[in-house]
N, C-alpha and C positions, 0 to 999 in steps of 0.2 A: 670584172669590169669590162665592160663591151664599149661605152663609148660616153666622151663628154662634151658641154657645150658649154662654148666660151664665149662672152660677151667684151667687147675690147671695147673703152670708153677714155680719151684722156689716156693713154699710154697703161691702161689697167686694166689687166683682167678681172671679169665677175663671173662668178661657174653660175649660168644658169639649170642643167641642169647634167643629170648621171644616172646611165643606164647600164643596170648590171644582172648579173646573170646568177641567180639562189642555187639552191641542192636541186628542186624540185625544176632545173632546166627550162626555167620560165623569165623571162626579161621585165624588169620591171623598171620603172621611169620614175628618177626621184625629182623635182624639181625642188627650186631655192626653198619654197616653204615647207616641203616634207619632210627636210634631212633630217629630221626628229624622228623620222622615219627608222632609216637605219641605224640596226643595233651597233654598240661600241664594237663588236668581234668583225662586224663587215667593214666598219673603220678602217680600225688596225689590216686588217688583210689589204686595204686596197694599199694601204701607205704601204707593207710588205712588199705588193708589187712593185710600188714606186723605189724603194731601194734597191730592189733585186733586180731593177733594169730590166722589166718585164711587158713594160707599158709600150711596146716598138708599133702596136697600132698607131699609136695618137702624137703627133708631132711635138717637136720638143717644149715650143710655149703654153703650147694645154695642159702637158706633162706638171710645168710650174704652177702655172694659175688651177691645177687639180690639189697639187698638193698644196700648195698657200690656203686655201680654201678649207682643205681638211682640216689644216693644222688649226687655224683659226675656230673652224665649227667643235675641233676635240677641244679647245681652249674654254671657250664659251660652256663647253657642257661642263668640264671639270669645275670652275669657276662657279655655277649654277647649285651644283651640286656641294660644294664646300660650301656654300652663305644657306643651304638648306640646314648642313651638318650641325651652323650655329644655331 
């Protein structure tokens, strides 16, 4: 995770967008409507960052509004994914 961008509106953050850094040492730019983008494993790793108190780039209310953001987009996909299951 190299860096993210936060939209503050009304005392709320909105991740516009997330740029991160793959195997292949290449930066790529996900914005709002891509994050279908990123596979569930690069997910889970950034929230790994986020526990591990890793993220000391990015200021503490990005830090939030990154993770609210994720947790919300893993929620939607799980959800998505179960009403397919039925």
């Amino acid at each position: 995770l190299k860096s993210v961008s936060v939209k503050k509106l009304h005392g709320y953050g909105h991740l516009k967008e997330i740029v991160v850094k793959r195997d292949d040492r290449q930066l790529y730019k996900f914005k709002e409507g891509d994050f279908v983008g990123l596979h569930m494993n690069e997910i889970e790793d950034m929230l790994f960052l986020a526990v591990q108190h890793k993220l000391f780039h990015l200021t503490n209310s990005n830090i939030v509004d990154f993770i609210v953001a994720l947790r919300m987009f893993t929620r939607s996909l799980i959800i998505k994914k179960r009403v397919k299951d039925l």
